[in-house]
PATIZA-928278 format. One record per residue (C-alpha): residue number from 1; residue in three letters; x, y, z. Coordinates in Angstrom, 2 decimals, always signed. Layout:
<rs>
<NUM; ALA; <X; Y; Z>> ...
</rs>
This chain:
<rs>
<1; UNK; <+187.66; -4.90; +65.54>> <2; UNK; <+190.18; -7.90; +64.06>> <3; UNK; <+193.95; -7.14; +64.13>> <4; UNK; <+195.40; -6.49; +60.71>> <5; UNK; <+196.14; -9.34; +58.37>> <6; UNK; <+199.40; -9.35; +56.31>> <7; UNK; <+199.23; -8.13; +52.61>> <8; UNK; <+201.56; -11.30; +51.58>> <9; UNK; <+198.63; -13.96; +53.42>> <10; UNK; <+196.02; -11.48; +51.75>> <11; UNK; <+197.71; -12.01; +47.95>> <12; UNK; <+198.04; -15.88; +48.80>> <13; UNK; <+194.64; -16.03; +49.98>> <14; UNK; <+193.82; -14.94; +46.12>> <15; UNK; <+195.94; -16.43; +44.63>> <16; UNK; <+194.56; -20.05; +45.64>> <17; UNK; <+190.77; -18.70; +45.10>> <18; UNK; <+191.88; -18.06; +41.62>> <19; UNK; <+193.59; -21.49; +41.48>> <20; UNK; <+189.85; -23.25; +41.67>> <21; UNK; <+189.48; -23.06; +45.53>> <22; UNK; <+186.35; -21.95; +47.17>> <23; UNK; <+186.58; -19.15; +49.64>> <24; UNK; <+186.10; -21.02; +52.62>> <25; UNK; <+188.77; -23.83; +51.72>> <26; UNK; <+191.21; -20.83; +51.23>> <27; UNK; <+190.10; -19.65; +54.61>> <28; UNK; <+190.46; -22.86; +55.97>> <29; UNK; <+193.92; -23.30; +54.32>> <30; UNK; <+195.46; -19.95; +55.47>> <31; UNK; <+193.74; -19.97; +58.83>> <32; UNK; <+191.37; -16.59; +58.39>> <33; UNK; <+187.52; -16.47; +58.96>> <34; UNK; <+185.74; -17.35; +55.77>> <35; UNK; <+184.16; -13.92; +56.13>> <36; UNK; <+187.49; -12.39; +55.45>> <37; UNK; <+188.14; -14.93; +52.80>> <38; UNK; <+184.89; -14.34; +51.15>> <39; UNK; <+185.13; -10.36; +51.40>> <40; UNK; <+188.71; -10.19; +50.30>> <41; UNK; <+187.89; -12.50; +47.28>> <42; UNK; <+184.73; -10.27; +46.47>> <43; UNK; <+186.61; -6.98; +46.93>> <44; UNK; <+189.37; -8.71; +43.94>> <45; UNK; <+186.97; -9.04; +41.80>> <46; UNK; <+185.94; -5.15; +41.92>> <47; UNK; <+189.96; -4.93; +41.25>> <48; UNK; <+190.33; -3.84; +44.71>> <49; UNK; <+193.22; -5.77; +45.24>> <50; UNK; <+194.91; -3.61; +48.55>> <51; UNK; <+193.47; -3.32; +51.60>> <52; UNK; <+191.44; -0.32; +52.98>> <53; UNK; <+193.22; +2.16; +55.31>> <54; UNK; <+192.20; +2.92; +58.76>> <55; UNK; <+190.46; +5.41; +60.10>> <56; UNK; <+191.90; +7.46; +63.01>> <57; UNK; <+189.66; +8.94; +65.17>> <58; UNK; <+190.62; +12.37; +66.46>> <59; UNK; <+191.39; +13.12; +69.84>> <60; UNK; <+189.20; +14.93; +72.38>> <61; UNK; <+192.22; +16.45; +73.36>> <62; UNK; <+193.04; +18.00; +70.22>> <63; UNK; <+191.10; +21.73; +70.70>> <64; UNK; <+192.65; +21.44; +74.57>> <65; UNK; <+196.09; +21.04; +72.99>> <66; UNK; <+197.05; +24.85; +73.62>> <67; UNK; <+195.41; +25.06; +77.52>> <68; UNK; <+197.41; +21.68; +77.96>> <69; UNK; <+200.43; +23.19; +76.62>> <70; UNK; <+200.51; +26.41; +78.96>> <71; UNK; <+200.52; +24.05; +81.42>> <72; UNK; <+202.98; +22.53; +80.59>> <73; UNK; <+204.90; +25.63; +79.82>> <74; UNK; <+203.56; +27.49; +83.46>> <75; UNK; <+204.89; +24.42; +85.16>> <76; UNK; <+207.78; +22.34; +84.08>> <77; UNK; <+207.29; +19.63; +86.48>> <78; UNK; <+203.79; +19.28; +86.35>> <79; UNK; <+201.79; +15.51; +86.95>> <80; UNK; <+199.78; +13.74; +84.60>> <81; UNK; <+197.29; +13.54; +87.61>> <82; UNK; <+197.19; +17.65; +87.75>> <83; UNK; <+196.72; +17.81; +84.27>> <84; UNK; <+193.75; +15.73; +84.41>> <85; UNK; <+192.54; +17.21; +87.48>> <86; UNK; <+192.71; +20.60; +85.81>> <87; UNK; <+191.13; +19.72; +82.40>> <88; UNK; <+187.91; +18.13; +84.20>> <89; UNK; <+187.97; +21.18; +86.77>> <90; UNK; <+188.72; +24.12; +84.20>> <91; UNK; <+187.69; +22.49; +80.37>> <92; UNK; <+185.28; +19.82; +81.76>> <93; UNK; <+186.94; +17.38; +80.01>> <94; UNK; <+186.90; +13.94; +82.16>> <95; UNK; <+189.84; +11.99; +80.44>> <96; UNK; <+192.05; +9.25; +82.20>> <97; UNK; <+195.30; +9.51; +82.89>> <98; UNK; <+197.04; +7.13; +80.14>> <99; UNK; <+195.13; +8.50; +77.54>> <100; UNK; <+196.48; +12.15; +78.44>> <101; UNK; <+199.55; +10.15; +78.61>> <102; UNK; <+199.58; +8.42; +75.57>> <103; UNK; <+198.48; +12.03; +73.56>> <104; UNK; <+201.50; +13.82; +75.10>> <105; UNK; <+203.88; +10.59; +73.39>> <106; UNK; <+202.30; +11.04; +70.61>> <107; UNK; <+202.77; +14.93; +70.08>> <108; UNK; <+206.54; +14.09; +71.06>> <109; UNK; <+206.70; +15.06; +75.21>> <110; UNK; <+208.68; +12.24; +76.97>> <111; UNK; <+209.45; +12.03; +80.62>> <112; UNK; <+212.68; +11.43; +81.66>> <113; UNK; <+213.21; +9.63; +85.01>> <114; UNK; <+216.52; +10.21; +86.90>> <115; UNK; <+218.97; +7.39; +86.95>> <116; UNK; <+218.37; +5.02; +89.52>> <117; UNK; <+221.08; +6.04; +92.66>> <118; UNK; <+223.05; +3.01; +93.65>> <119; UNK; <+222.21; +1.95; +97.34>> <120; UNK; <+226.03; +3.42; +98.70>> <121; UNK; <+225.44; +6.67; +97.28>> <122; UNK; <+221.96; +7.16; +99.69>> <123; UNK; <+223.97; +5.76; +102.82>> <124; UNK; <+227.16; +8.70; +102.00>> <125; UNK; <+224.62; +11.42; +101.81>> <126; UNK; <+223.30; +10.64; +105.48>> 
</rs>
């Protein structure tokens, strides 16, 4: 899948088709595929003038998100490692680590590291 073009280079894009230009010399101009140029252009003309939205898919994690929570909960400390380990041994759900990682973010669980201890402070507490 492309990355997301800009509305303003979507509206220009039109804007010089309805000037006379053909779709792929607007494509050319503007620097998009003539595919995009072509289905933009076609999609206008339906009056479908704003891009489509994206779909999300949901997460596998998503019916887990109470077992991974009383894990959380049971064990303050807990490692994203453990948390996978458990879900594959216990749900038999094989996920990777930065995806558990990146599901946690998103539901609004950080991790906060300690501050970095200057290099005198470890050679006082010998």
């Amino acid at each position: 899948m492309g990355r997301a073009l800009s509305i303003d280079l979507r509206e220009r894009v039109l804007k010089a088709s309805m000037s006379g230009l053909s779709a792929r010399k607007c494509a050319e101009r503007f620097g998009v595929a003539a595919s995009t140029a072509i289905r933009w252009i076609d999609r206008a003309a339906k009056g479908e003038m704003a891009p489509r939205l994206r779909a999300k898919r949901p997460s596998r994690l998503s019916p887990h998100a109470g077992f991974v929570d009383a894990m959380i909960e049971a064990r303050k400390d807990i490692t994203l490692d453990e948390m996978v380990a458990r879900l594959a041994g216990e749900r038999s759900l094989k996920i990777g680590r930065s995806a558990l990682s990146a599901w946690l973010r998103s539901r609004g669980f950080t991790y906060k590291r300690r501050p970095h201890t200057h290099w005198s402070r470890k050679a006082l507490a010998c």
